[in-house]
C-alpha positions as CSV (number, residue, x, y, z in Angstrom):
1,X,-14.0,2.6,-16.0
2,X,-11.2,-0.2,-15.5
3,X,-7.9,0.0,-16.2
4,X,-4.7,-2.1,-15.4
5,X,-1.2,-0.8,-15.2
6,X,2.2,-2.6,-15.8
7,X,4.3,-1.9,-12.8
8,X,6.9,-4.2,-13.1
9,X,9.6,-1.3,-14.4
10,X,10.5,-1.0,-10.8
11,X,10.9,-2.4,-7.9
12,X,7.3,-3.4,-6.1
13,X,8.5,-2.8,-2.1
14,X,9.3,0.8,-3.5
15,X,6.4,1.6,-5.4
16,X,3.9,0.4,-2.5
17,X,5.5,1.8,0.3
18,X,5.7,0.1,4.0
19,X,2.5,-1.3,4.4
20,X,1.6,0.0,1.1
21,X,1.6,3.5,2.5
22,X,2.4,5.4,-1.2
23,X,-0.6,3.3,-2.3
24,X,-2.9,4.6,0.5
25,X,-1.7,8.4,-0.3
26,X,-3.3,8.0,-3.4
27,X,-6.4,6.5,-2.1
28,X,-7.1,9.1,0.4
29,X,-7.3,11.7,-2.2
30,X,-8.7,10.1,-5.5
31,X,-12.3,8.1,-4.6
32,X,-11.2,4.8,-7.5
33,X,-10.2,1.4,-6.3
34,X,-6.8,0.6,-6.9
35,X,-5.4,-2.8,-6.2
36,X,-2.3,-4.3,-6.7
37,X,-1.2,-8.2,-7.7
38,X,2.1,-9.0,-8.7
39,X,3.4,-6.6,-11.2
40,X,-0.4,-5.5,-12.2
41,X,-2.5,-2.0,-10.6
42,X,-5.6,-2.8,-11.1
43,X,-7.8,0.5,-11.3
44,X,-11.7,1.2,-10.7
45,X,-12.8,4.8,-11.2
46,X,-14.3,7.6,-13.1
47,X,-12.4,8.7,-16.5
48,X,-10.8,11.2,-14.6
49,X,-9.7,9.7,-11.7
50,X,-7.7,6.9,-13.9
51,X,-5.6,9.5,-15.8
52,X,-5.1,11.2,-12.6
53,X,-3.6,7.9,-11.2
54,X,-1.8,7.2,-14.7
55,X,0.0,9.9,-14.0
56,X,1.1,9.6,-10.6
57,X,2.0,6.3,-11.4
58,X,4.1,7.4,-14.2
59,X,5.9,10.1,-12.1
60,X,6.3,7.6,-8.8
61,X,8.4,5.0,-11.2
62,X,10.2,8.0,-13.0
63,X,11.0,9.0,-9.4
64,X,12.0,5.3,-8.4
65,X,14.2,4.9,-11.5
66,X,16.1,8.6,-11.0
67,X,16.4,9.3,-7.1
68,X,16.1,5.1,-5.8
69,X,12.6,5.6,-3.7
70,X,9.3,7.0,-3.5
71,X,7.8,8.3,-0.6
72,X,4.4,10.1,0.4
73,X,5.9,13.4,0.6
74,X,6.6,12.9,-3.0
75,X,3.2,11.4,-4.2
76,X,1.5,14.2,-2.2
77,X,3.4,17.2,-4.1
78,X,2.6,15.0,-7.5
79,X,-1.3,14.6,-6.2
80,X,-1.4,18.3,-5.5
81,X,0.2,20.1,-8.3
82,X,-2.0,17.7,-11.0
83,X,-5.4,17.9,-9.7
């Protein structure tokens, strides 16, 4: 399944990460592509793995918008306490 997400809400340097290290967080624990150009996620995956990384998504630029920043720490605690 192929999905693309509209990212440009926030701020793109925040929502990746340093060398796209929030991005990579994801990645390591959900087996679906993700890519990102411009203001567009591009996801690959199962069903389940694309809502999974909707809503991570959704809670990293809720987190961006409320607190300034994302980091791992947060995307991990999101990763765990949804799957």
């Amino acid at each position: 399944m192929k999905k693309k997400i509209d990212i440009s809400g926030v701020d793109s340097l925040l929502f990746l990460g340093l060398d796209d290290k929030n991005i990579k967080t994801i990645q390591e624990k959900i087996d679906a592509q993700i890519v990102v150009r411009g203001c567009d996620m591009h996801l690959d995956g199962t069903k389940s793995e694309i809502k999974l990384i909707e809503s991570v998504v959704n809670e990293m630029m809720l987190t961006i918008n409320s607190k300034g920043y994302v980091d791992t720490d947060d995307i991990s605690l999101y990763l765990n306490s949804l799957s």
